[in-house]
VMD Tcl script that draws the C-alpha trace (Angstrom):
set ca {
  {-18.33 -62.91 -38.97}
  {-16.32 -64.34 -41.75}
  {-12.94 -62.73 -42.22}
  {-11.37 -64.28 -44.94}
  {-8.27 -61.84 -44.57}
  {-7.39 -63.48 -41.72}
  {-8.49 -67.07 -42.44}
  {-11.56 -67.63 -40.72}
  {-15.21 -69.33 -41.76}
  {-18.10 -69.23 -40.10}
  {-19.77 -72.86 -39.76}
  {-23.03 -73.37 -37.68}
  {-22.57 -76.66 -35.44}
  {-23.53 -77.06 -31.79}
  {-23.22 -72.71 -31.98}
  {-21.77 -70.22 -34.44}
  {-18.00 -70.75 -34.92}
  {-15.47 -70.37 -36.86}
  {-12.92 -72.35 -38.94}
  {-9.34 -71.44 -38.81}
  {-6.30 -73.84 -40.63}
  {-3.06 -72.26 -39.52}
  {0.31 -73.81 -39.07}
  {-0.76 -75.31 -35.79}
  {-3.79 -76.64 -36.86}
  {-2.23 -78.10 -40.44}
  {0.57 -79.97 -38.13}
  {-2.32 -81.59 -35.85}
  {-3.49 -83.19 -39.06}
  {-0.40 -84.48 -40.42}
  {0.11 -86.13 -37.24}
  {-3.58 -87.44 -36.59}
  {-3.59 -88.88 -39.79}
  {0.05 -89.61 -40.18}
  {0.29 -88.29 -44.16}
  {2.05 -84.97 -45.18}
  {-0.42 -82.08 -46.30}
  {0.18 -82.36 -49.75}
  {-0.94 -85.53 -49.64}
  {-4.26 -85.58 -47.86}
  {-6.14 -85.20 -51.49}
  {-5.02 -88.12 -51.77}
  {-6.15 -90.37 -49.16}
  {-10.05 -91.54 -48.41}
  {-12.07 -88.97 -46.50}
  {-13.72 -91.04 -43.94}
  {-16.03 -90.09 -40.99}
  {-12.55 -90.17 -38.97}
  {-10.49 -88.43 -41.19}
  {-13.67 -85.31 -41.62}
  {-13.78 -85.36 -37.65}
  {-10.06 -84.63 -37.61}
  {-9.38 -82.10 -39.96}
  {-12.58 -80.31 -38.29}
  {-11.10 -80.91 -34.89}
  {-8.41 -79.21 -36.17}
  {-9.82 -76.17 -37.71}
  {-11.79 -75.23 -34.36}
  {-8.67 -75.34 -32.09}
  {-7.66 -71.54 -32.26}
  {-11.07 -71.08 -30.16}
  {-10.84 -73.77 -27.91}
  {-7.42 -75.80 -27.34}
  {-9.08 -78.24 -25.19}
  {-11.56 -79.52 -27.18}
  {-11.46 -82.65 -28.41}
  {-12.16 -85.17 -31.47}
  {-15.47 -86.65 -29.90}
  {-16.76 -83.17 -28.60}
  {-16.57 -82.11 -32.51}
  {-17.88 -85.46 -33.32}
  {-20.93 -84.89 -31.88}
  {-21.65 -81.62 -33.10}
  {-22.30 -82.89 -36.39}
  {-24.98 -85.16 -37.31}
  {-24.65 -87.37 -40.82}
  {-27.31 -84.85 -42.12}
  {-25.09 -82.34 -41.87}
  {-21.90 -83.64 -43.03}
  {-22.14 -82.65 -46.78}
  {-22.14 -78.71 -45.48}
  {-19.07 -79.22 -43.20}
  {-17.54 -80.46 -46.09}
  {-18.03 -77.61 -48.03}
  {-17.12 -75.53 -45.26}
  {-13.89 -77.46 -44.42}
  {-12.85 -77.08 -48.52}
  {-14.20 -72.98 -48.11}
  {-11.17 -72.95 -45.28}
  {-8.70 -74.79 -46.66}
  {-8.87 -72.83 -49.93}
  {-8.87 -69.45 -47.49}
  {-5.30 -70.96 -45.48}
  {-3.80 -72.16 -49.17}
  {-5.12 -69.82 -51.52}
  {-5.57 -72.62 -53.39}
  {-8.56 -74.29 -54.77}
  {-9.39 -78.14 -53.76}
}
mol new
graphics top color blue
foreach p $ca { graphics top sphere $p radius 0.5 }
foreach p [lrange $ca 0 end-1] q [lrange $ca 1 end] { graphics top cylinder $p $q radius 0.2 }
display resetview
């Protein structure tokens, strides 16, 4: 269930889960993509980049998981709704709109 209290979004990919972007999962980023936070508006979102930061938001359930496990949870049909769902969490962690 979402609890947007405490950060968290439901998404539906290979099961129910849940998005999370805490301090942990905001440092993966940085490094993955090697830009600060405050500047990953502006930088090209591409398939990569949308694997990452999703990567990143499911690692409070599962610390093992990796980039190509999320990868393939998410077919290109389905990629404008993890979107949405990535921006949903982000705005949750921030409390700021994207």
């Amino acid at each position: 269930m979402t609890n947007k209290r405490r950060g968290f979004i439901d998404i539906e990919l290979d099961r129910p889960r849940q998005l999370r972007y805490t301090l942990n999962a905001f440092a993966e980023i940085e490094e993955r993509l090697g830009v600060p936070l405050a500047e990953l508006g502006n930088i090209k979102l591409g398939m990569k980049t949308v694997r990452t930061i999703l990567w990143a938001g499911l690692l409070h359930e599962d610390i093992s998981i990796t980039e190509e496990e999320v990868g393939d949870m998410v077919g290109f049909e389905k990629l404008e709704y993890v979107q949405r769902k990535i921006a949903e969490a982000f705005e949750v962690a921030t409390g700021k709109k994207e």
